[in-house]
One Martini backbone bead per residue (centre of mass of N, CA, C, O) as a GRO file, in nm:
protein
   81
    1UNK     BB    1  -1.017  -4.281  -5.124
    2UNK     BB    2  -0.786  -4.176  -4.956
    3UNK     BB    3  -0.561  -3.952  -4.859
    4UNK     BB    4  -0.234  -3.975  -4.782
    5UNK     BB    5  -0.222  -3.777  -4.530
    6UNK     BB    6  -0.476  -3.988  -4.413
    7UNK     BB    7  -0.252  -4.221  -4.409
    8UNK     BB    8  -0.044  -4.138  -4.276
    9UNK     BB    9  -0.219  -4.060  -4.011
   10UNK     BB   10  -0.342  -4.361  -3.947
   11UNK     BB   11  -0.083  -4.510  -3.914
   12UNK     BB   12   0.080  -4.329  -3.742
   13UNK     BB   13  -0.131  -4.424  -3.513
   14UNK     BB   14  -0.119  -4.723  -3.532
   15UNK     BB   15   0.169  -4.743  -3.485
   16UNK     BB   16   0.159  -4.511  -3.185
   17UNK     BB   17  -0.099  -4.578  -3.013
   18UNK     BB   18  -0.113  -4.701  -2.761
   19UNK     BB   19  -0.364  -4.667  -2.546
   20UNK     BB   20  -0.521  -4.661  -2.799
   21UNK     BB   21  -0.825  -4.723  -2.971
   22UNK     BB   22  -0.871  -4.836  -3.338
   23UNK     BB   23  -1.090  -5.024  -3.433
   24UNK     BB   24  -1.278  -4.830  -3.586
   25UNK     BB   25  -1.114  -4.719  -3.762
   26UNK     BB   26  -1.003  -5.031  -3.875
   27UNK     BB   27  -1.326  -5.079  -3.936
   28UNK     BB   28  -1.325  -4.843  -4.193
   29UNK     BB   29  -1.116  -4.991  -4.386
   30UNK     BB   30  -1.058  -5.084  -4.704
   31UNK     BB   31  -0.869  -5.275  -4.823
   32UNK     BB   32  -0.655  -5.086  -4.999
   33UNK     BB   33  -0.602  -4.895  -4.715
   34UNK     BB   34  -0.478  -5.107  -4.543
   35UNK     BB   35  -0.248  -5.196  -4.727
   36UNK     BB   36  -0.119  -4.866  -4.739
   37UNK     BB   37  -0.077  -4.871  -4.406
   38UNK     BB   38   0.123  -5.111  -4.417
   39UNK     BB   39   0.338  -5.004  -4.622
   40UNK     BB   40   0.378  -4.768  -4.397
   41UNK     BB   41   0.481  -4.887  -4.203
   42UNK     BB   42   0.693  -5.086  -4.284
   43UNK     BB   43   0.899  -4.828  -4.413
   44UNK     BB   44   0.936  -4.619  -4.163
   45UNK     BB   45   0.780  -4.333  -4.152
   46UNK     BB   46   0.661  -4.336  -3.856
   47UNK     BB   47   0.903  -4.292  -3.748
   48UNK     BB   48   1.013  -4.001  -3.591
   49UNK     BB   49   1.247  -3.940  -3.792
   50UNK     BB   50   1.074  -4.006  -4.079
   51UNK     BB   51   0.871  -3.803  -4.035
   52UNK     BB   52   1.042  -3.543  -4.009
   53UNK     BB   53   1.128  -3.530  -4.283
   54UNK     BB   54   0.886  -3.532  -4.417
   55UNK     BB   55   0.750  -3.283  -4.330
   56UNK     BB   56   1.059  -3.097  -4.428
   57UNK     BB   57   0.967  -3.151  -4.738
   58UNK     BB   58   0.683  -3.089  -4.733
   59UNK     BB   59   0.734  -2.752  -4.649
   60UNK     BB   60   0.931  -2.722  -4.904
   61UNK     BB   61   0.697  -2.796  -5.139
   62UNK     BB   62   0.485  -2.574  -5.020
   63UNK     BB   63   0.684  -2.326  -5.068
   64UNK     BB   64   0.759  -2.383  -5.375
   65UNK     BB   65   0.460  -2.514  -5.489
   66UNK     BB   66   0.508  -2.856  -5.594
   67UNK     BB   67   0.238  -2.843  -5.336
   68UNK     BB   68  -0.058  -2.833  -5.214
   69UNK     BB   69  -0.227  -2.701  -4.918
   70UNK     BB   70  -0.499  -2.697  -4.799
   71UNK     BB   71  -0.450  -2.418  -4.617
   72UNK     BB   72  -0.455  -2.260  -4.882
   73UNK     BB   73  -0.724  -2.234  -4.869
   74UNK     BB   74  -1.031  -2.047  -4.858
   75UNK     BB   75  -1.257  -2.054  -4.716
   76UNK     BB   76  -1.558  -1.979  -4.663
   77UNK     BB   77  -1.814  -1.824  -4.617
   78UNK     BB   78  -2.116  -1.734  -4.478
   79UNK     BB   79  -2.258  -1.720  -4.778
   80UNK     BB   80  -2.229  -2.023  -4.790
   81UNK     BB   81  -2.490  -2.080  -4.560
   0.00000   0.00000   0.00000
């Protein structure tokens, strides 16, 4: 299963594609996938304002500590290579 943010950025693409053909991405997702990315459609969280909401509310928790923040992690070394 992806995770949220990959699901909420995958609707929000889907939701607001224009001229963008999403075909493809949405070949390549499971059943659970589907039904979770269609949820977050229909909630309304991809609208303009309620995704900058969304934003600001997650870059608040994400500085409170609430939620850990994937860019907060150091990448690997080259040694690591």
């Amino acid at each position: 299963m992806l995770t949220t943010q990959t699901l909420v950025g995958i609707a929000c693409l889907i939701a607001n594609k224009g001229p963008i053909d999403t075909t493809g991405i949405e070949a390549q997702l499971g059943q659970q996938e589907k039904i979770a990315i269609e949820s977050i459609i229909q909630s309304g969280t991809c609208l303009p304002e309620n995704l900058e909401k969304l934003l600001r509310e997650t870059e608040i928790k994400i500085q409170n500590g609430e939620i850990e923040s994937p860019a907060s992690k150091s990448m690997p070394t080259d040694g690591c290579f």
